[in-house]
N, C-alpha and C positions, 0 to 999 in steps of 0.2 A: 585247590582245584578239585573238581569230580572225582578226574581218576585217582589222583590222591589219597582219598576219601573212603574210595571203592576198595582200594588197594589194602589200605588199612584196616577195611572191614573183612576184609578174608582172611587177614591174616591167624585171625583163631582159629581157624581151620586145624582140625588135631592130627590129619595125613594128607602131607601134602607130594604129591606127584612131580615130576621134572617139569621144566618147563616146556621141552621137547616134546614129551610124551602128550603131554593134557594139547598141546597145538597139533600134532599128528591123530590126535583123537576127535578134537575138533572138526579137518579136512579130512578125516576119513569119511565122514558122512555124507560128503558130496552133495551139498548144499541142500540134502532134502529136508522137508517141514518133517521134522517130527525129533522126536528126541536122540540124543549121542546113547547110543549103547552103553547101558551097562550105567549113564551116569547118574541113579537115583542110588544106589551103592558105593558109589566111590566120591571123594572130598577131591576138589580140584584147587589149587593154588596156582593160579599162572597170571602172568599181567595181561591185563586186558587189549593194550597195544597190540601184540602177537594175533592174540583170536581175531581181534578188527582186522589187521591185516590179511590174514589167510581167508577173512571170510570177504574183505573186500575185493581181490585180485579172482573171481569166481567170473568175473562180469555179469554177472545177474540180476535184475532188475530190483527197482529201491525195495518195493513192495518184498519183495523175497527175502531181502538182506534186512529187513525190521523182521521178518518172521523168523531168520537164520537167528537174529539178533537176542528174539527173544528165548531161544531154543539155550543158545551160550551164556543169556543172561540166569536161565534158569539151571545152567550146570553151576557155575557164580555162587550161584545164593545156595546151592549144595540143598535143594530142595526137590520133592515129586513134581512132575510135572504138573499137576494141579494145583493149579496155582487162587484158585477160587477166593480166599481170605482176602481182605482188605491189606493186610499188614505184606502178605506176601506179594500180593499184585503189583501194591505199591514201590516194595523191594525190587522186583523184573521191572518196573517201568523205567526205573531211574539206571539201572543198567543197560536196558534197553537199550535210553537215548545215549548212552557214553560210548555203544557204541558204535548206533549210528554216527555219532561225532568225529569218533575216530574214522569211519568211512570215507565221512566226507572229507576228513583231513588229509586221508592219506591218498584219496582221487587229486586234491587239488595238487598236490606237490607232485605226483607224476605229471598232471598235465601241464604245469607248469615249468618242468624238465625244458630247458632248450633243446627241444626235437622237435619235428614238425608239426603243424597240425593236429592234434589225439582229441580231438570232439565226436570224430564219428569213422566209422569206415579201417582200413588197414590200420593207421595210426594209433587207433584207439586202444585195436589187439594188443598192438609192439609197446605202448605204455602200460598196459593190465600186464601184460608177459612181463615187461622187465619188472616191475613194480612187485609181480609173484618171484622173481628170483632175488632180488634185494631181501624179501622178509625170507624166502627159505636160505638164504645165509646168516640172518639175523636167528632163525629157527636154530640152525648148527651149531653157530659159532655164538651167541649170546647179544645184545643189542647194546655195544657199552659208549653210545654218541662215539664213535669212530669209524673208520672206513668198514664196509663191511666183509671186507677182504683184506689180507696182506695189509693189518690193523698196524702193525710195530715196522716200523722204517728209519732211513736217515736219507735226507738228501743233499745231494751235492752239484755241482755246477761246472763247469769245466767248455768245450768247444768238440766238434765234429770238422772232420778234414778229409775232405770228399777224395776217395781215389778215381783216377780217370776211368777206369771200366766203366763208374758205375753209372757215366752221362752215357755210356752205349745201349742203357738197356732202362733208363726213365729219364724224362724231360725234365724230371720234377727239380723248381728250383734250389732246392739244397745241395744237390748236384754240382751245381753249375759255380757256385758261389766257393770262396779261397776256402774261407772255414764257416761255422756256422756255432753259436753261441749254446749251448745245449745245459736243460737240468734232468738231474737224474734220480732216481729213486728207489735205496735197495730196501729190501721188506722181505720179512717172514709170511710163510702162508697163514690162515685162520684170519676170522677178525678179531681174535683177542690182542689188546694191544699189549700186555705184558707177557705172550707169552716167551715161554724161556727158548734163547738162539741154542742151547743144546741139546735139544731134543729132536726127535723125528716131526713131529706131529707138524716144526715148523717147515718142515719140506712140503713143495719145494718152493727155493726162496724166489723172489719179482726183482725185477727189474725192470722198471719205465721209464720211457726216454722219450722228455721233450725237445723237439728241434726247435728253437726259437729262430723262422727264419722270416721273422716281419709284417707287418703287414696284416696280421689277424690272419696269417697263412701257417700256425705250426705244425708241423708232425708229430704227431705221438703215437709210439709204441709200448706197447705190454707186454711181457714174457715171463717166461719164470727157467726154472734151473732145472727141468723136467721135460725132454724131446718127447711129447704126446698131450694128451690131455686125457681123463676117465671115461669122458662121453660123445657121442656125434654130436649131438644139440646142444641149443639151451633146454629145452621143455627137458630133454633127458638128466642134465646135470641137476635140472631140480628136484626128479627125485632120486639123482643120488644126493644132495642134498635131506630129502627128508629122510634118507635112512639112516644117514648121520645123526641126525637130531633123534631119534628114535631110538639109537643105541648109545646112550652115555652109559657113564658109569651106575656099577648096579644092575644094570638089565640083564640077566639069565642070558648065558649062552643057549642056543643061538640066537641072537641078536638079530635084530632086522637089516643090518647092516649087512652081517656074518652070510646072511642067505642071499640078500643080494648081491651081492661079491659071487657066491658061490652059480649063478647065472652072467655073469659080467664080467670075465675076463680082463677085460681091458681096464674095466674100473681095477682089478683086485690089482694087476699090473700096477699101477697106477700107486696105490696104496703101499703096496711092498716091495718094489724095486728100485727105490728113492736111494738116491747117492749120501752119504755119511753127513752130518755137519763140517761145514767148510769153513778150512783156517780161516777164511775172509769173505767177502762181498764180492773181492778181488780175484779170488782165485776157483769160480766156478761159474762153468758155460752156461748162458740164458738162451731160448729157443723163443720162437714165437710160435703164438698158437695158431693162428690164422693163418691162411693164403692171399695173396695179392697178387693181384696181374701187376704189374711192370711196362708202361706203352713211352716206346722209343719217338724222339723225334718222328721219326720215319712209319708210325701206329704202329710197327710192331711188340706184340704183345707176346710178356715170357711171365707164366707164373713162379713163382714165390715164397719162401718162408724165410724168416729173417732167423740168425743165428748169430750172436755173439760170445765170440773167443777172449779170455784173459792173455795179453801181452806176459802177464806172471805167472800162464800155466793152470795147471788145474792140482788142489792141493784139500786135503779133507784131513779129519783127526779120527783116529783110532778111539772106539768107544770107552776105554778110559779115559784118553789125553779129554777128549770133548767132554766126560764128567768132572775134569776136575778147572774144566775152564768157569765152570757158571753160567749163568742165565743173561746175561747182559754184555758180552764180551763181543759181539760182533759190530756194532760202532763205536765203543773207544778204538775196535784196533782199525778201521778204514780211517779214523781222524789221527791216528797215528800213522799210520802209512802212507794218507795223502799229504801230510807234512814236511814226510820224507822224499816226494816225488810225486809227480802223476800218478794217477790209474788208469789203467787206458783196456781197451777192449778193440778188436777189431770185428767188425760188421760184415756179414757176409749172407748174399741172399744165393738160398739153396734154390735149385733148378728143379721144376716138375721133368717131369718125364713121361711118354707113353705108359695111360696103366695108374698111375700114383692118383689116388684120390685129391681132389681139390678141396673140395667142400668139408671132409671129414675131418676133425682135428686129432681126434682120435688114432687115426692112423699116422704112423710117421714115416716120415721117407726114409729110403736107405741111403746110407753114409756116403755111397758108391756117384750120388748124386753129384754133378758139378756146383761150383759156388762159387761164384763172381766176389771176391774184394769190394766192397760199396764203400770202405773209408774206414778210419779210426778214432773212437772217443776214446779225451783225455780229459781225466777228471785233475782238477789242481786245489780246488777248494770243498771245505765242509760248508754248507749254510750256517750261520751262525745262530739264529732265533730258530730251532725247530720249527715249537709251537706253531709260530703265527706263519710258516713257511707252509709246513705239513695241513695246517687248517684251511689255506688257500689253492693250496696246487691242486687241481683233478685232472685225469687225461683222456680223452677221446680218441679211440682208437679207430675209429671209424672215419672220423674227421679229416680227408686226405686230401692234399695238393696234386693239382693237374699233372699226368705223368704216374700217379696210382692209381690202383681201385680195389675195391672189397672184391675179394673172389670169395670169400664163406658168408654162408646167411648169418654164424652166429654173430656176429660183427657188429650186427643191427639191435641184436638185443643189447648188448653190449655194449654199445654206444649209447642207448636207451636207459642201459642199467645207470649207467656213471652220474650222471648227474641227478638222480634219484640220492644215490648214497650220498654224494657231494651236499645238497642239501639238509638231508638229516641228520646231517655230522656235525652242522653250522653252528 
């Protein structure tokens, strides 16, 4: 293949750059004609994939994105911008078109995302957006054909058992039903998929919970083990996204991360108030990030955040004990646990309040807040094929049954993002 080809051909490159850094150098230039700073002195090694994407998600007309193209093809070829010579010309051309190629490749698969209409008008933004936040996680975390988030998981399968409150305050059918068939999915943060369950880096850990309640009617929820999130947006988490990707290892302190953090509170929160690694999957609360309205029979509407409680308590390891567990230790012990009994969680949607930001995920509500009992999942099984389980499953968190609704915008990217990753994973 081209890219192949291309790839191989840089690779004598005699300094080569992060991959982070040469695509942070790339979008730094904000899509104008003319050359990347600085890059007739520095040797770039990065996959060309990356640069397509960051310069595709720009929305900028073809004409622009051949002249971006050739601007990146000529960082590529580790050449002056004069490109005059036969030999060189020739060289920028063929890179050029790879990566117009990749442009076009990576427009069609957003648009082809099961989401609405993205030909023209709002639609088209909310596919360019989720499409720019899919590659600035691929930018962070590394692009290894796996999810590009909360990459390393295990799923399991088990039922939901609706408590009465929770038909007082949503219609929605899962409610109303004895039990409801549910799959579930615990995962460490990053997209790397081996990274190790004993470190920080993997906080905080996911949990997602599909409601299989019939009918092409599922619910599904997201959450992780973290009451907050780093950012108000999407547009904002991408770039705290690229300052991740900007500060790998190597980079001089301070880091572009270092300084961002150092104006963003919430992000630095965010980073360094993570709960220990946990004995289990089992034994630490998931939050949801989002807000939902909740409309009763009767239209009344209470907003929402979902929170999920361990039946087993809440249980972590001392920075020893969790050094000497290893890197892999977090699903042998839920397939031994769930062996031994259920896992069960119990579900509970926290109450807005006069005052309590809806929209922002960033903020969290205080504890002090009431919380409705909504039911209890009990997990009894491990899926037994990972692979071909993990390769199939994606969830839509947006995707809700009559009796919910999104009350946060980020929801939309969100839902937008998912099957973006879902098929680049394929």
């Amino acid at each position: 293949m081209l890219l192949r080809s291309i790839v191989r051909y840089i690779f004598h490159i005699h300094t080569a750059l992060s991959h982070a850094w040469a695509c942070a150098q790339i979008r730094g230039f904000r899509v104008k004609h003319r050359a990347i700073d600085n890059v007739q002195s520095r040797y770039l090694a990065v996959d060309l994939k990356y640069a397509a994407m960051l310069v595709a998600y720009r929305r900028r007309g073809q004409a622009e994105l051949i002249a971006i193209g050739r601007t990146v093809a000529q960082g590529f070829a580790c050449q002056p911008t004069d490109v005059s010579t036969p030999a060189e010309s020739g060289r920028v051309t063929i890179l050029e078109t790879a990566v117009a190629e990749e442009i076009s490749s990576i427009r069609s698969r957003a648009q082809s995302a099961p989401i609405a209409d993205s030909s023209s008008g709002p639609q088209a933004a909310l596919a360019d957006e989720a499409a720019a936040l899919v590659a600035d996680l691929h930018a962070a975390f590394g692009n290894h054909h796996a999810r590009a988030v909360h990459a390393k998981g295990v799923i399991l399968v088990g039922t939901f058992t609706p408590a009465d409150e929770a038909r007082t305050l949503s219609r929605a059918e899962l409610f109303s039903k004895p039990s409801v068939p549910v799959t579930v999915r615990f995962s460490n943060f990053t997209g790397i998929p081996d990274i190790p369950d004993n470190i920080g880096a993997a906080n905080p850990r996911g949990m997602a919970i599909k409601f299989n309640v019939g009918d092409s009617r599922d619910f599904d929820i997201v959450c992780h083990s973290f009451n907050g999130f780093p950012v108000s947006t999407a547009e904002e988490f991408g770039h705290f996204l690229e300052n991740i990707a900007m500060s790998g290892e190597g980079v001089p302190h301070p880091t572009p991360l270092d300084k961002y953090l150092a104006n963003h509170p919430v992000a630095q929160r965010f980073l360094t108030t993570q709960k220990p690694p946990p004995v289990s999957y089992a034994t630490t609360s998931y939050f949801g990030v989002n807000s939902f309205a909740f409309i009763s029979k009767s239209e009344a509407r209470t907003f929402v955040r979902f929170q999920f409680a361990p039946t087993a308590g809440e249980h972590y390891l001392d920075a020893s004990v969790a050094k000497s567990m290893g890197s892999n230790y977090l699903a042998p012990e839920i397939v031994k646990r769930v062996a031994e009994g259920p896992v069960r969680f119990d579900w509970y949607a926290q109450h807005a309040a006069e005052g309590d930001r809806i929209e922002d995920p960033s903020v969290s509500w205080p504890d002090t807040r009431v919380a409705t009992l909504l039911g209890t999942i009990s997990l009894q099984e491990v899926v037994r094929d990972q692979l071909i389980a993990d390769k199939a499953l994606h969830f839509m968190p947006a995707t809700l049954p009559p009796g919910v609704e999104a009350a946060d915008p980020m929801l939309a990217i969100r839902n937008a993002a998912y099957p973006i990753s879902y098929r680049q994973r394929q």
